[in-house]
C-alpha positions in Angstrom: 33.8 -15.6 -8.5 32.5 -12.4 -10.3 28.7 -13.1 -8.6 30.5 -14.0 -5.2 32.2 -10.9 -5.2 29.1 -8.7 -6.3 27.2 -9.8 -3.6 29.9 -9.2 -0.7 30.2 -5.9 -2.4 26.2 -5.4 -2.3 26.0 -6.4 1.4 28.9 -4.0 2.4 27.1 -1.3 0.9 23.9 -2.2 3.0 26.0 -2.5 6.0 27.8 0.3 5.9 24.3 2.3 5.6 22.7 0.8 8.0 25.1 1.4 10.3 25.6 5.3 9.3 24.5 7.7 11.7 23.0 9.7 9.2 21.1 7.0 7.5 18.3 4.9 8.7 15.4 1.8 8.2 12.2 2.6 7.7 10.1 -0.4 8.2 7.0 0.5 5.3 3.8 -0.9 4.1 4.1 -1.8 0.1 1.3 0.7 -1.0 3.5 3.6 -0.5 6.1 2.1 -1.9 4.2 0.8 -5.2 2.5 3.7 -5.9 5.9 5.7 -6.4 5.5 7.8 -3.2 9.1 7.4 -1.8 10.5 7.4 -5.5 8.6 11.3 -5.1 9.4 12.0 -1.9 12.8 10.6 -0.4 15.1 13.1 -3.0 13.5 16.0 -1.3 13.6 14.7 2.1 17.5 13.7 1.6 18.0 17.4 0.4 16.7 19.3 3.5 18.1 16.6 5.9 20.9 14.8 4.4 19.4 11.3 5.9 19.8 8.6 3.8 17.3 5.9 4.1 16.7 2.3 3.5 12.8 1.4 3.4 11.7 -2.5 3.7 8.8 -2.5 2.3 6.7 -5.3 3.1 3.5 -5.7 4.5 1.9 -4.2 7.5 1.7 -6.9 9.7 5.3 -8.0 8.6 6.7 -4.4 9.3 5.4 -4.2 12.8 7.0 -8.0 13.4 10.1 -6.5 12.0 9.8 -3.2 14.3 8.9 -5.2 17.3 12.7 -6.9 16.0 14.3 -4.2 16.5 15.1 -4.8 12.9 14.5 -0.5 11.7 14.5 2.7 13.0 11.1 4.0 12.2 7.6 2.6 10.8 5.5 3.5 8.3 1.9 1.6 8.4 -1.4 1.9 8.0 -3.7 0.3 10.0 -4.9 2.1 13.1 -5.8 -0.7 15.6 -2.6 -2.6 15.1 -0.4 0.7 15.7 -2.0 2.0 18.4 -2.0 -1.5 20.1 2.1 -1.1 18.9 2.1 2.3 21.1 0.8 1.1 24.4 3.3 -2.3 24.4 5.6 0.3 24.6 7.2 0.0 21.0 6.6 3.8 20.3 5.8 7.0 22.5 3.6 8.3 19.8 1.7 7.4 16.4 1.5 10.5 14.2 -0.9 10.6 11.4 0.7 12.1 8.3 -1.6 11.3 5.3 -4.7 9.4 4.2 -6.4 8.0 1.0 -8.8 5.5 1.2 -9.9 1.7 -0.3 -11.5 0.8 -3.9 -13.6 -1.9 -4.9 -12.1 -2.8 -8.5 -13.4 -5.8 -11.0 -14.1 -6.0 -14.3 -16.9 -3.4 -16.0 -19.2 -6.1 -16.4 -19.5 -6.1 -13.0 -20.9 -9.4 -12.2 -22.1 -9.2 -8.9 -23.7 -5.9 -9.4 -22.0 -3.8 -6.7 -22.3 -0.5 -8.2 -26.2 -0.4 -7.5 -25.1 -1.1 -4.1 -25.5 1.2 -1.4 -22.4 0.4 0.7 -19.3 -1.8 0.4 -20.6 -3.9 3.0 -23.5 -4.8 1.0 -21.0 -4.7 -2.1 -19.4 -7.7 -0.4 -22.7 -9.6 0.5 -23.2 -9.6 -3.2 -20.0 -11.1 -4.3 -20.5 -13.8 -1.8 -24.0 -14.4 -2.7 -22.8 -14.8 -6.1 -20.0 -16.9 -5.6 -17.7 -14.0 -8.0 -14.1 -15.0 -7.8 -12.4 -12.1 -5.2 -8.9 -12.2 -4.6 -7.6 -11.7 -1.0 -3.9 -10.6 -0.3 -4.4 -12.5 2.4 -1.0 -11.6 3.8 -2.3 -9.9 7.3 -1.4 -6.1 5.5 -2.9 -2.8 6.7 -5.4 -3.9 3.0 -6.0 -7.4 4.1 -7.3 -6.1 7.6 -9.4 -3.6 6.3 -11.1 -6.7 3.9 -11.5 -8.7 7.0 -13.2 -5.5 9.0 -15.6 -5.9 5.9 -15.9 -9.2 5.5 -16.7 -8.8 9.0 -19.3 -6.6 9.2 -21.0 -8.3 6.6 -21.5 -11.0 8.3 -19.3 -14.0 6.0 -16.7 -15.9 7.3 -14.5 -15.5 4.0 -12.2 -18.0 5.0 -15.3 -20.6 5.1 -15.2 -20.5 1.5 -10.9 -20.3 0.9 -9.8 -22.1 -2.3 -13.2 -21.4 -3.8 -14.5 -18.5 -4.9 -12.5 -16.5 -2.6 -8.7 -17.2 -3.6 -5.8 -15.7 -1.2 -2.7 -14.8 -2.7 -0.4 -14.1 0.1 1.1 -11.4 -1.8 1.7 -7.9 -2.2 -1.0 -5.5 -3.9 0.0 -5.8 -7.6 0.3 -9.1 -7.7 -3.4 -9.3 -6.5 -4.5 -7.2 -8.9 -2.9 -9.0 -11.6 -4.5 -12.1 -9.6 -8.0 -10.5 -10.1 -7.6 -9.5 -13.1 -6.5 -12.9 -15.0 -9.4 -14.9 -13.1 -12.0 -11.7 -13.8 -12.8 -11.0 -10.3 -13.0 -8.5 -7.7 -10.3 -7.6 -5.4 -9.8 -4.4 -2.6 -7.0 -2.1 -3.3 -5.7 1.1 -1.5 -6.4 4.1 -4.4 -2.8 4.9 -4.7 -1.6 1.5 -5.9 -4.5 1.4 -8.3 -4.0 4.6 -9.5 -0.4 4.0 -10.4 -0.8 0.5 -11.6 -0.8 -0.1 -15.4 -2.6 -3.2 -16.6 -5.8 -2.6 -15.8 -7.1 -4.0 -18.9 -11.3 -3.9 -18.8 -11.1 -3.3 -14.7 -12.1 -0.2 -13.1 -12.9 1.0 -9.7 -16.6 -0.6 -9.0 -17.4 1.0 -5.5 -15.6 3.9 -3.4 -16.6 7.0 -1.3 -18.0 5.0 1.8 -16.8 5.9 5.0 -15.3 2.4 6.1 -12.9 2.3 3.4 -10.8 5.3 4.4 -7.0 5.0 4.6 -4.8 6.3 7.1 -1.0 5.8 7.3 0.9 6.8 10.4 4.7 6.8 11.2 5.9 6.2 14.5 9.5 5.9 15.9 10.4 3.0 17.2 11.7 3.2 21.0 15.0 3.1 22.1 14.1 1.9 25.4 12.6 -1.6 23.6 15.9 -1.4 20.8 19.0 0.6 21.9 20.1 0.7 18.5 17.1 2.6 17.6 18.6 6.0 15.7 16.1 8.1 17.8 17.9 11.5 16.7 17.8 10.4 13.0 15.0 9.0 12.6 13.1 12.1 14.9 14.2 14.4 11.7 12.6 11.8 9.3 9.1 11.7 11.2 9.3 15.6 12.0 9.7 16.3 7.8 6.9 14.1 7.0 4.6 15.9 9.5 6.0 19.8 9.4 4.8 22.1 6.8 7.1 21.5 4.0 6.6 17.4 4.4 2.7 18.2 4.3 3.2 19.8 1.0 5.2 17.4 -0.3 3.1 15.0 -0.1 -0.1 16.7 -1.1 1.6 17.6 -4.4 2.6 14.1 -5.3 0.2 13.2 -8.4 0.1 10.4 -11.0 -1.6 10.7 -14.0 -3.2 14.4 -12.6 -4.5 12.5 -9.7 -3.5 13.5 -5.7 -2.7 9.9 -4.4 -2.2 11.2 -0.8 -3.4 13.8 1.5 -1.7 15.3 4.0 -3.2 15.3 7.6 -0.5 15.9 10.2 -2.3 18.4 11.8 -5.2 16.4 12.4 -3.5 14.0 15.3 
């Protein structure tokens, strides 16, 4: 009875934001919510604007399903072709690009397949699969996962040729690879922030960065009221215009773990 009662209490209180004029859904990508970014960032952004908000944090591909729903406000993403695809089916008037990171190549230090005397990821990649080294794919159609296949790709492999071998897809969220890489002593690609904030990294390191493909760039867009009527269009327009005024640009340029700048503002830059 106590458990029945804690739940209908739970859901009332997720209603009754959801529903508040001064609250809203912000469909997200996991990275920025792993890494501790709306942890940093959503006190602040609740002190100059008094908006409460509710992020789902799930993967990209998921959050644009859920925005094409009508199920959120706003969305928070990162991966370019899919959003700007999300802009011209009319889902959003604009895409504004607030920050960046980029990708990491992390495996254990022996590094089996040798990609640090690589001289790009793609050839990075070309290695593993040459070598049969166990990688682990999220596999679950995030902003990450696309920027593997873009690889993957461009290397030429069909990855998915070789599923349930070496190349083992988890269908879950960043950490949970990692871990996943970790325990069969393999490679995986994660976005910097996550790895930076993630703990058990035991012997693994990041193996291969710096080249141009693997750069990261997150976008928020609102989501239009002419394609959901419930859309909080006033709301959520003081969420996005925080993230990409001066004070939200600061914000998030001063967020650091461990000493280390896990995102960089570039609002200005659209």
């Amino acid at each position: 009875m106590k458990i029945t009662m804690l739940i209908l209490f739970i859901f009332c209180c997720l209603n009754n934001l959801a529903h508040s004029k001064d609250s809203i859904i912000v469909q997200s990508t996991t990275s920025t919510k792993n890494s501790g970014f709306y942890d940093f960032i959503l006190p602040k952004l609740k002190k100059d604007t008094g908006i409460n908000i509710h992020v789902v944090a799930v993967g990209t591909g998921a959050a644009i399903k859920n925005a094409m729903n009508c199920d959120g406000d706003v969305l928070l993403v990162h991966s370019p072709k899919r959003e700007i695809k999300f802009v011209n089916d009319g889902f959003s008037k604009k895409r504004n690009k607030i920050m960046y990171n980029d990708f990491v190549l992390v495996g254990p230090s022996i590094d089996p397949a040798k990609v640090t005397e690589q001289k790009n990821v793609i050839g990075a990649f070309k290695e593993i699969a040459k070598n049969k080294i166990l990688f682990a794919s999220r596999g679950d159609n995030s902003g990450t996962h696309s920027k593997e296949k873009i690889i993957w790709e461009k290397s030429g492999i069909v990855s998915q040729l070789y599923s349930g071998k070496w190349y083992r897809e988890t269908g879950s969220g960043m950490g949970t690879t990692i871990n996943v890489a970790i325990g069969m002593g393999g490679y995986t690609l994660a976005d910097r922030a996550t790895w930076i904030k993630f703990a058990n990294k035991r012997d693994f390191k990041v193996l291969f960065q710096g080249d141009e493909i693997l750069f990261n760039q997150y976008a928020v867009m609102l989501i239009s009221k002419s394609k959901c009527p419930t859309v909080k269009s006033e709301t959520g327009k003081k969420f996005v215009d925080w993230l990409i005024s001066n004070r939200g640009q600061k914000t998030i340029n001063s967020y650091k773990v461990k000493g280390k700048q896990l995102f960089f503002g570039n609002a200005n830059n659209n």
